[in-house]
C-alpha positions in Angstrom: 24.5 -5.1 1.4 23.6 -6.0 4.8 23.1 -8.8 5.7 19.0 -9.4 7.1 20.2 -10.9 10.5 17.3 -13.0 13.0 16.4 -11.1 16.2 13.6 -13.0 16.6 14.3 -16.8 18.3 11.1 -17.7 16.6 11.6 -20.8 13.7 11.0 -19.0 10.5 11.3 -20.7 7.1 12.6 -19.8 4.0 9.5 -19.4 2.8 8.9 -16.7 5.4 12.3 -14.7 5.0 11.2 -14.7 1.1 7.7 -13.2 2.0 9.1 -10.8 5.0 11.7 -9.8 1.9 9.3 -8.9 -1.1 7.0 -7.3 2.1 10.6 -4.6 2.1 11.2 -4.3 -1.8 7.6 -3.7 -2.5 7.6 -0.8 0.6 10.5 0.7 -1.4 8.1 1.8 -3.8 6.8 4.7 -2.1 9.5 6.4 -1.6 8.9 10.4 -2.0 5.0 10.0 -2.0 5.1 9.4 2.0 7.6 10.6 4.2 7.8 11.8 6.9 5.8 8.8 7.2 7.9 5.2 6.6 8.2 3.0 3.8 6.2 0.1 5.0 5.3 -2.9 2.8 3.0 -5.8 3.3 2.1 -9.3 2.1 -0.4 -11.8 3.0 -0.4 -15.6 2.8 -2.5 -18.2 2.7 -1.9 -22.0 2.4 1.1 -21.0 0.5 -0.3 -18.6 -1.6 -0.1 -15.2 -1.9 -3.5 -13.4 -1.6 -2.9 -9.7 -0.9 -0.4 -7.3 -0.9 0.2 -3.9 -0.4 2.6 -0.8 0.2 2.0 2.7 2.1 1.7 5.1 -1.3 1.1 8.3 0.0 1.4 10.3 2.8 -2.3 10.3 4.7 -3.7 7.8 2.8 -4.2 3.8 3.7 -1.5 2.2 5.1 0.5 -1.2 3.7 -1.7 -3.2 5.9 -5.0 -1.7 4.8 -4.3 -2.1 1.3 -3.1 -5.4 1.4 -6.2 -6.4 3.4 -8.4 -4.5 0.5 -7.1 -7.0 -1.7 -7.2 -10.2 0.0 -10.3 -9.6 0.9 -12.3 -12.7 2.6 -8.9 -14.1 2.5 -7.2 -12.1 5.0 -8.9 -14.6 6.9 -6.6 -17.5 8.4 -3.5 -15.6 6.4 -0.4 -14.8 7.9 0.1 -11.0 7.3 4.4 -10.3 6.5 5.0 -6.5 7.7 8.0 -4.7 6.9 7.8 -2.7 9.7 5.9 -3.3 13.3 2.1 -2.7 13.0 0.5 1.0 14.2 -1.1 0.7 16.8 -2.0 4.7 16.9 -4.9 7.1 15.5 -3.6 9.6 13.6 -4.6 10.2 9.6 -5.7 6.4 9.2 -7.1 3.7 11.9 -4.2 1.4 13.6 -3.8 -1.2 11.2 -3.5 -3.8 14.3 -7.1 -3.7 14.8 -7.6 -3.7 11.5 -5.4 -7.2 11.1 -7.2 -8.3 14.3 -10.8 -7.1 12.6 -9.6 -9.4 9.3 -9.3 -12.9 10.9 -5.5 -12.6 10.4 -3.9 -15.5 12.1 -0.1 -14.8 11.9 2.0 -11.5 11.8 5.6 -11.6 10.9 7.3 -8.3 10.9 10.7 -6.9 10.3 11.6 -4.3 12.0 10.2 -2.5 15.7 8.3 0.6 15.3 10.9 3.3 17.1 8.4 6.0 18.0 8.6 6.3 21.7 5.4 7.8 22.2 3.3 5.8 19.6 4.2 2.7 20.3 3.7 -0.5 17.8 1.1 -2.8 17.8 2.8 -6.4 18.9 1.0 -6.2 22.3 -3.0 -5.5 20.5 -1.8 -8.6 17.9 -0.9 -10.5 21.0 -3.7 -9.7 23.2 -6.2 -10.5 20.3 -4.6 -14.1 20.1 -2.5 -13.6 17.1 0.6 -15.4 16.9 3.0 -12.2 16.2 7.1 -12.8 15.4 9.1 -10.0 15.5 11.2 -7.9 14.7 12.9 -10.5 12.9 15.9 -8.5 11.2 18.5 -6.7 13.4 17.5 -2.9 13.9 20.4 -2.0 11.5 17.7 -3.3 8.6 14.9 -0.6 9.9 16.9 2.0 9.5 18.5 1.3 6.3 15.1 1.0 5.0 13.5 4.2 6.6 16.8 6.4 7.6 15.5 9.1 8.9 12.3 8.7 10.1 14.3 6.5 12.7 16.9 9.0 12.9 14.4 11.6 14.1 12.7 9.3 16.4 15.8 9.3 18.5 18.1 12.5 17.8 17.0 16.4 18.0 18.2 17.2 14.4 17.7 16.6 11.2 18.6 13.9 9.0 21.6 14.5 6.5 22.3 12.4 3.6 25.5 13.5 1.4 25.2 13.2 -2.4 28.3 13.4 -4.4 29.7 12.5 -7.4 32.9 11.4 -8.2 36.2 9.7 -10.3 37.4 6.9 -10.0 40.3 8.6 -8.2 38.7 10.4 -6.1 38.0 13.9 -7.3 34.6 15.3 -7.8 35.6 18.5 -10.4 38.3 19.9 -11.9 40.4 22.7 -10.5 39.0 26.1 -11.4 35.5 27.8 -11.4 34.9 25.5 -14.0 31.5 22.7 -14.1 32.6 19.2 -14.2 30.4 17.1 -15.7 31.4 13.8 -14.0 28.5 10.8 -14.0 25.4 10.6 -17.0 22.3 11.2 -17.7 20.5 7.9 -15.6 22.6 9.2 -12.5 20.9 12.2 -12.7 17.7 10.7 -13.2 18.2 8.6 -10.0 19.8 12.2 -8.3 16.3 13.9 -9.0 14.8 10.7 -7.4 16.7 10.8 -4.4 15.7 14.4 -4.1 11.7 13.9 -3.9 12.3 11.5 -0.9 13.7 14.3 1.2 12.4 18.0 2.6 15.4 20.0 1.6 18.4 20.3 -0.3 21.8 21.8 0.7 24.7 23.5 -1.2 27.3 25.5 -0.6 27.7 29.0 -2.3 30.6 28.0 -4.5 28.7 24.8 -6.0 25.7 27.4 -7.2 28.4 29.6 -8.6 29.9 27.0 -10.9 27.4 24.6 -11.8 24.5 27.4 -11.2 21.8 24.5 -10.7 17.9 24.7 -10.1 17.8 21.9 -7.3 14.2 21.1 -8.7 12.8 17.4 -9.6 12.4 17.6 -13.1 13.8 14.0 -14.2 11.5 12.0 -12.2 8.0 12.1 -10.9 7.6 14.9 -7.8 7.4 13.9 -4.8 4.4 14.8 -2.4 5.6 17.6 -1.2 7.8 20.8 -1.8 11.2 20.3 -1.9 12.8 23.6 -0.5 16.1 24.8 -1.8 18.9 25.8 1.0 22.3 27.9 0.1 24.8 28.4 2.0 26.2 32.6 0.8 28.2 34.1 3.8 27.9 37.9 1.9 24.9 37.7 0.4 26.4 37.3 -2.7 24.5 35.0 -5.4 23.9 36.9 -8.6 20.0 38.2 -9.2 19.7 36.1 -12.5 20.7 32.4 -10.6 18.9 29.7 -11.8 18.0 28.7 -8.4 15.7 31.9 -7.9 13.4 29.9 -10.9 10.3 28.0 -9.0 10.1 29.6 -5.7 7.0 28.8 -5.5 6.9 24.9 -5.7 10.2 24.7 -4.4 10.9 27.6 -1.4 15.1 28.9 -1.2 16.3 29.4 2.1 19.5 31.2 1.7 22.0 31.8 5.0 24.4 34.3 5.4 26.4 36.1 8.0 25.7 38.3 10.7 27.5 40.7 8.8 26.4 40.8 5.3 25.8 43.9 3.8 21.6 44.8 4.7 21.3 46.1 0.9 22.4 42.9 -0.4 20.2 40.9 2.0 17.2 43.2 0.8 18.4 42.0 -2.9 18.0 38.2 -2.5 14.5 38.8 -0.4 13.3 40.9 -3.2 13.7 38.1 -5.2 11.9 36.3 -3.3 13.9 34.3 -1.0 14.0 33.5 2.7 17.8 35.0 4.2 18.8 33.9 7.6 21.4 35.1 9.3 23.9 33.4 11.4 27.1 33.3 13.0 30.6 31.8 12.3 33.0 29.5 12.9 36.0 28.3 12.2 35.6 26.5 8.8 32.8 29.3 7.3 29.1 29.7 8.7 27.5 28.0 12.0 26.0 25.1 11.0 24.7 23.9 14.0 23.0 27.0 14.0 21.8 26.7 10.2 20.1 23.2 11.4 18.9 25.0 14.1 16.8 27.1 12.0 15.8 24.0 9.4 14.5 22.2 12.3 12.8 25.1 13.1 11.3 25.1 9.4 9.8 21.9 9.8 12.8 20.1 7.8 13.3 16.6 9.0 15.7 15.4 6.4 18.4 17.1 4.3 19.7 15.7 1.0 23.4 17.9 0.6 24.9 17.7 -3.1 28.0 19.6 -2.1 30.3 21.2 -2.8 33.5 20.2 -0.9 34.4 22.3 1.7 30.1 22.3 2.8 30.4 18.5 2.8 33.8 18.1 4.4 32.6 20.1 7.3 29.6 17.9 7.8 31.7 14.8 7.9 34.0 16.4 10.6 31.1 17.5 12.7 29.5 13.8 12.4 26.6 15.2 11.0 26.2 12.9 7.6 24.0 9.6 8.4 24.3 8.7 4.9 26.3 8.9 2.0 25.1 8.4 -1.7 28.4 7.9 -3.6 28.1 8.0 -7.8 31.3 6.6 -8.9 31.7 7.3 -12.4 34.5 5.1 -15.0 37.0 8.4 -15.6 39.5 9.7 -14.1 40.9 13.5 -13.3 44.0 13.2 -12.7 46.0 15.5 -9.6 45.3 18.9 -9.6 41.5 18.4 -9.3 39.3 18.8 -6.2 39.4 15.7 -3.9 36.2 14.2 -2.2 37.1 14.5 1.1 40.6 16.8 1.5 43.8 16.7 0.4 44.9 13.9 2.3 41.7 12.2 2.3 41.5 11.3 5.9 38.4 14.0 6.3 36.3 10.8 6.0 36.5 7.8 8.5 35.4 5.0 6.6 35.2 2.7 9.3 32.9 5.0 10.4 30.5 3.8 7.7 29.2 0.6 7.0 27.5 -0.2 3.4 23.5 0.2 3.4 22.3 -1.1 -0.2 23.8 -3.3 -3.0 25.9 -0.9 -5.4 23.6 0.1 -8.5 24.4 0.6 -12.0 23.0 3.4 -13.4 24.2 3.9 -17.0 27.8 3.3 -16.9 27.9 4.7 -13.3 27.8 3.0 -9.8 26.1 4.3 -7.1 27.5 2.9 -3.9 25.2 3.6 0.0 26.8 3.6 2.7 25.1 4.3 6.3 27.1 5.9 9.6 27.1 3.0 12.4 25.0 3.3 15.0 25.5 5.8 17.9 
């Protein structure tokens, strides 16, 4: 895990850090209820006691700050307010929450990481203004965007966000050879998979992965998230057979399927009479365009992309630098040579120096899930 490093010259205590640290875990709890909004927690303290607290828990409703101010109360008054994140200091769905901690009596604000927006701005300069003593950002800027990847990735890059999923042996391989589904990491894996899933817009696979493990890509092991979660296949002829699972739940859960310039118009017609979207796109080298594929996500409104594979798709993100996170289940088992390797035959696809870890490893059943995050351009 990274380590929460002081960019802040200000004296904090341990006392603070420990606040400013339960201000982030708490945050953490609304994942898939907010984006594209960030995770923001926040707690307030007064004479050494805790007398609010409060996370952002869905998308267009209070934020941290408000909540946590709902529950202090006549409290807020005097407290010192922890933020995970740098105060608003915008109207958009809610009022800036720096005039509402100014408003509140607040007399501190401790905050970990600097909002990134370039037009919106944070709020350190109202808190300031208003006479409140304001420290921050305290952690290094690596910390915000472990916390909330790709709302900062968007607020400084023109394409979408793009975690990798995958799961693999202990040696390395992430299926057996043939057209044959692997069943590599357990049921809680899965559980925390369909997790994952509600916290982005839209998942990614490659044509081959659908064939063999012929999967729904819907959140039915956890809670849905706020929003739909659309479906996005990669199928260079137009290909995927009319009785796919994946064409179940359109509705809740939109496919987006992209194929060549070149695929047959009949078989296009097929997969749109089944109710999917078919965009098509040139080629390249290693199979379709995709920085013409994100292209058209963007276009879609997709700001963050959760890709489960299969090999060759993710291999040819990680040569184009376009992964900014990877979510590695490691499972106890072994494959044995033969099978299909993670990342190429020789495994130097992947530069791992290229990647630093993001989160402690977590057990998950008997499986480990291991985060790591691309360095910063």
């Amino acid at each position: 895990m990274n380590k929460v490093q002081i960019s802040d010259q200000a004296d904090l205590s341990r006392e603070d850090l420990a606040y400013l640290d339960w201000a982030r875990k708490i945050a953490r709890r609304g994942w898939g209820r907010v984006h594209p909004n960030p995770l923001v927690g926040c707690v307030l303290v007064l004479n050494n006691q805790v007398v609010g607290e409060g996370y952002h828990r869905e998308f267009g409703g209070p934020h941290a700050e408000i909540v946590a101010l709902e529950s202090a109360r006549s409290k807020a008054e005097g407290a010192t307010a922890y933020v995970s994140l740098e105060p608003c200091n915008h109207e958009g769905k809610t009022p800036p929450c720096s005039q509402a901690l100014l408003q509140a009596g607040v007399s501190r604000v401790v905050y970990g990481a600097a909002e990134p927006g370039i037009d919106e701005g944070g709020g350190r300069d109202t808190l300031t203004g208003g006479g409140i003593e304001v420290i921050g950002p305290v952690w290094d800027s690596i910390i915000g965007r472990t916390e909330n990847p790709s709302f900062f990735h968007v607020a400084t890059h023109e394409t979408p966000y793009i975690a990798l999923k995958l799961a693999l042996s202990m040696d390395g391989y992430i299926g057996t050879s043939g057209a044959v589904r692997t069943q590599i990491t357990g049921l809680e894996a899965e559980r925390e998979v369909h997790r994952l899933r509600t916290g982005f817009d839209a998942i990614l696979i490659g044509n081959g992965t659908l064939k063999v493990d012929n999967p729904r890509l819907t959140v039915r092991m956890a809670p849905r998230g706020r929003s739909q979660v659309r479906r996005l296949v990669l199928d260079t002829r137009a290909e995927l057979p009319s009785d796919a699972a994946i064409f179940d739940d359109l509705e809740l859960n939109p496919l987006h399927i992209f194929t060549h310039q070149d695929a047959p118009e009949s078989e296009i017609t097929r997969l749109e009479s089944l109710g999917a979207h078919v965009h098509s796109v040139g080629k390249s080298n290693q199979g379709l365009a995709l920085e013409s594929i994100l292209g058209i996500v963007q276009e879609l409104g997709v700001q963050s992309v959760l890709c489960e594979g299969g090999a060759k798709l993710a291999n040819s993100l990680i040569r184009k630098n376009l992964v900014q996170r990877l979510y590695l289940f490691v499972a106890p088992k072994t494959l044995g040579s033969g099978s299909i390797p993670a990342f190429g035959d020789s495994g130097e696809t992947l530069k791992w120096d290229d990647f630093i870890p993001a989160l402690s490893p977590q057990l998950h059943g008997r499986d480990t899930l291991i985060v790591l995050d691309r360095k910063s351009d």
